[in-house]
PASE-514181 format. One line per 4 residues: number of its first residue (from 1); their letters; for each residue z, y, x of C-alpha. Coordinates in pm, whole numbers. Example, Ala and Ser with C-alpha at 12.3 -4.5 7.8 and 13.67 -1.06 7.14 Angstrom:
1	as	780 -450 1230 ~ 714 -106 1367
This chain:
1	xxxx	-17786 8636 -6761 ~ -17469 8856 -6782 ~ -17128 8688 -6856 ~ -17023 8664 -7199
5	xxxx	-16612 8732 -7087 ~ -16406 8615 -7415 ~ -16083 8718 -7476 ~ -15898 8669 -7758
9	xxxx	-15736 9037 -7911 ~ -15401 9113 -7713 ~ -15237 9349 -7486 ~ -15149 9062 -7205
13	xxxx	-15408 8826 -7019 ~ -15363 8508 -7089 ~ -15555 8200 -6944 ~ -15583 8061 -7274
17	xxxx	-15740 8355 -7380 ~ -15979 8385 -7043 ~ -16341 8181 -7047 ~ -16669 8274 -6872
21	xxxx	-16954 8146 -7016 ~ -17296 8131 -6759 ~ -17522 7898 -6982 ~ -17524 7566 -6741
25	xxxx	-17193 7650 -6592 ~ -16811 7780 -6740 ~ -16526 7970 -6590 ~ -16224 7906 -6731
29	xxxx	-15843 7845 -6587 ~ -15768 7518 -6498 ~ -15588 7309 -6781 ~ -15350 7009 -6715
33	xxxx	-15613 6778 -6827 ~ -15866 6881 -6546 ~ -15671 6681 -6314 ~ -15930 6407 -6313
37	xxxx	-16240 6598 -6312 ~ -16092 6803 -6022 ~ -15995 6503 -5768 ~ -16354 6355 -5833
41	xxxx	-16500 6714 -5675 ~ -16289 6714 -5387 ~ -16330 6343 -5310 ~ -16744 6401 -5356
45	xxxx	-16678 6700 -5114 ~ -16454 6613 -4892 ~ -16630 6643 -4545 ~ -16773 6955 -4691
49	xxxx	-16471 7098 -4765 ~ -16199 6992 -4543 ~ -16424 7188 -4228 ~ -16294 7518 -4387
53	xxxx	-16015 7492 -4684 ~ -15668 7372 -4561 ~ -15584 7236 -4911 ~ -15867 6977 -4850
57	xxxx	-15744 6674 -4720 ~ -15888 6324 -4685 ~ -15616 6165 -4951 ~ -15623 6424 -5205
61	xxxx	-15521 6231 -5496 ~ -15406 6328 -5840 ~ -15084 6421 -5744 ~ -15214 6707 -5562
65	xxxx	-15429 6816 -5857 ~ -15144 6814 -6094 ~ -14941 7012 -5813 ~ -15240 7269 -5804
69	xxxx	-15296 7325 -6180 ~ -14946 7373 -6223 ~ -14938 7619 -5950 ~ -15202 7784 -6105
73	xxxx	-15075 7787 -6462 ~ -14760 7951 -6313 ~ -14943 8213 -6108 ~ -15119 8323 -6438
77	xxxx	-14794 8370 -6581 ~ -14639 8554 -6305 ~ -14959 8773 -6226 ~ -14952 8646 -5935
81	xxxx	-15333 8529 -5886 ~ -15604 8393 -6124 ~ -15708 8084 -5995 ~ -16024 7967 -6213
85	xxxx	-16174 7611 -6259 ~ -16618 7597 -6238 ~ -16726 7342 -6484 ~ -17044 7235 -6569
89	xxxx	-17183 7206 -6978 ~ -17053 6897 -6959 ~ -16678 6956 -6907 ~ -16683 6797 -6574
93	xxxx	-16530 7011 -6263 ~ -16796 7126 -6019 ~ -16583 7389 -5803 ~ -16322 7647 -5760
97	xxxx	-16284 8055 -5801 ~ -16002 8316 -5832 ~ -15839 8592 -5779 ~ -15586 8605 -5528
101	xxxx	-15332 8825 -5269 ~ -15310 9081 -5524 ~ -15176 9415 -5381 ~ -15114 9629 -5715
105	xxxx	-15011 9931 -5534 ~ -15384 9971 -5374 ~ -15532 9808 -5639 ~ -15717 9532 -5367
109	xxxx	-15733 9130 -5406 ~ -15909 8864 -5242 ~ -16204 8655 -5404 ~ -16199 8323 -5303
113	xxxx	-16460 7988 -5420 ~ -16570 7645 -5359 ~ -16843 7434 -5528 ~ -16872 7049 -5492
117	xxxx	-17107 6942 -5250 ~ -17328 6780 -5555 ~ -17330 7115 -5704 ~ -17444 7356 -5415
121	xxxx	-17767 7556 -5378 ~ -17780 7559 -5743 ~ -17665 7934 -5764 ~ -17311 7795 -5916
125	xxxx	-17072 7937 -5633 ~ -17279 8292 -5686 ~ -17228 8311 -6036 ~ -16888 8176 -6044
129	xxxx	-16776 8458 -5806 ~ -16936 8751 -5938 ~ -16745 8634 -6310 ~ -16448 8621 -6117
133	xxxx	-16481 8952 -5914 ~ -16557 9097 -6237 ~ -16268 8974 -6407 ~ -16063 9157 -6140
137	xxxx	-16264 9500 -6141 ~ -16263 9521 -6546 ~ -15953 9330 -6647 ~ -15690 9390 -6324
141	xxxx	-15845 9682 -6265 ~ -15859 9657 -5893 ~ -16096 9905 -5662 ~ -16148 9665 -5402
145	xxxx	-16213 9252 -5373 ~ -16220 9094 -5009 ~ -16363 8811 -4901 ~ -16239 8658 -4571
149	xxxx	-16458 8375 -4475 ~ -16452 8166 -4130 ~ -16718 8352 -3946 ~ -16969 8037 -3937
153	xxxx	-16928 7942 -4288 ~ -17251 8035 -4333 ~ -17289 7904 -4706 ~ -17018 8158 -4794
157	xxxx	-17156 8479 -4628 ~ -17447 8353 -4824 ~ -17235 8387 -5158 ~ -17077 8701 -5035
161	xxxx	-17343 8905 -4950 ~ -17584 8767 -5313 ~ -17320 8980 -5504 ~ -17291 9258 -5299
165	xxxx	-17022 9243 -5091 ~ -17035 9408 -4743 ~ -16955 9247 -4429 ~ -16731 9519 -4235
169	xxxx	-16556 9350 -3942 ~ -16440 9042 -3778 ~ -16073 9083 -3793 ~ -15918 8892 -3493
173	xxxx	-15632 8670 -3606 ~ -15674 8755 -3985 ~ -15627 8408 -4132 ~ -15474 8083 -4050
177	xxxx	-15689 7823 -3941 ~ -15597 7435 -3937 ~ -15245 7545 -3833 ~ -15354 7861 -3597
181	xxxx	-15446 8183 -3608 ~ -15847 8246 -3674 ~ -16102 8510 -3673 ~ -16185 8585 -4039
185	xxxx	-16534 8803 -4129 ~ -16399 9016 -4374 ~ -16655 9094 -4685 ~ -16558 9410 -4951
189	xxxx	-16710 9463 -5288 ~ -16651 9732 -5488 ~ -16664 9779 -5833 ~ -17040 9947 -5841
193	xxxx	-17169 9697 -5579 ~ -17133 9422 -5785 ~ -17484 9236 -5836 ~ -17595 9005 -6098
């Protein structure tokens, strides 16, 4: 199933206007009441997700989901990233997607997700970040989307390399790591690589 991406008419994105339907799932920016929904996926996930995400912490709390949406809210306002909530048809939170590091100038930005540990092997995190890589090829207009995963995050190579995204190095000291510097397997997906 392709993407339905609805915008409402407008010269300027705005996440009010952004939402990604994919039948059993939605893409949409987070909103202040996700804060809930979004500290009961973490908490679910939190083994899962602390191994690789430095965000993740054993006390996450609503306080820190608050903190996040509202960093997000302002980052869609200052173009600074488009940080997307995954939902499923109910309305609950299942997982996180966006657009992020945005380098205008070369027209590149980094694709980053994260699906609940209830939610996984379902396809979700797939479909969640081909919407969102799309969203960056057709309405940023960017060239180029990178992925830089931990190199035995296995799940998300998986995710990667189902759009189309192709693995071209391990970049020594790329990311930061639980405090330290850290290998990173950078993925790149261009605009006609992108697979449904």
């Amino acid at each position: 199933m392709r993407p339905a991406l609805i915008r409402m008419p407008g010269t300027e994105i705005s996440a009010a206007d952004v939402r990604v339907d994919l039948g059993d799932t939605v893409v949409r920016p987070w909103r202040g009441d996700d804060a809930d929904s979004l500290v009961r996926a973490v908490t679910v996930s939190i083994d899962e997700l602390a191994r690789w995400l430095p965000w993740a912490k054993r006390d996450y709390c609503a306080a820190d989901a608050r903190e996040w949406i509202a960093f997000c809210e302002r980052s869609w306002h200052e173009r600074s990233a488009f940080p997307f909530g995954v939902f499923a048809s109910d309305g609950a939170a299942i997982g996180g997607v966006g657009i992020n590091r945005i380098d205008a100038q070369n027209r590149c930005g980094s694709l980053g997700y994260w699906v609940a540990t209830t939610h996984t092997r379902r396809g979700h995190a797939r479909r969640a970040a081909r919407a969102a890589a799309e969203f960056g090829f057709r309405e940023l207009g960017l060239c180029r989307v990178e992925i830089l995963i931990l190199p035995d995050n296995r799940a998300s190579r998986r995710v990667a390399e189902a759009i189309g995204a192709q693995w071209e190095c391990d970049a020594r000291a790329r990311i930061q790591h639980a405090g330290l510097p850290a290998t990173a397997a950078v993925y790149a997906l261009l605009p006609d690589e992108l697979r449904a």
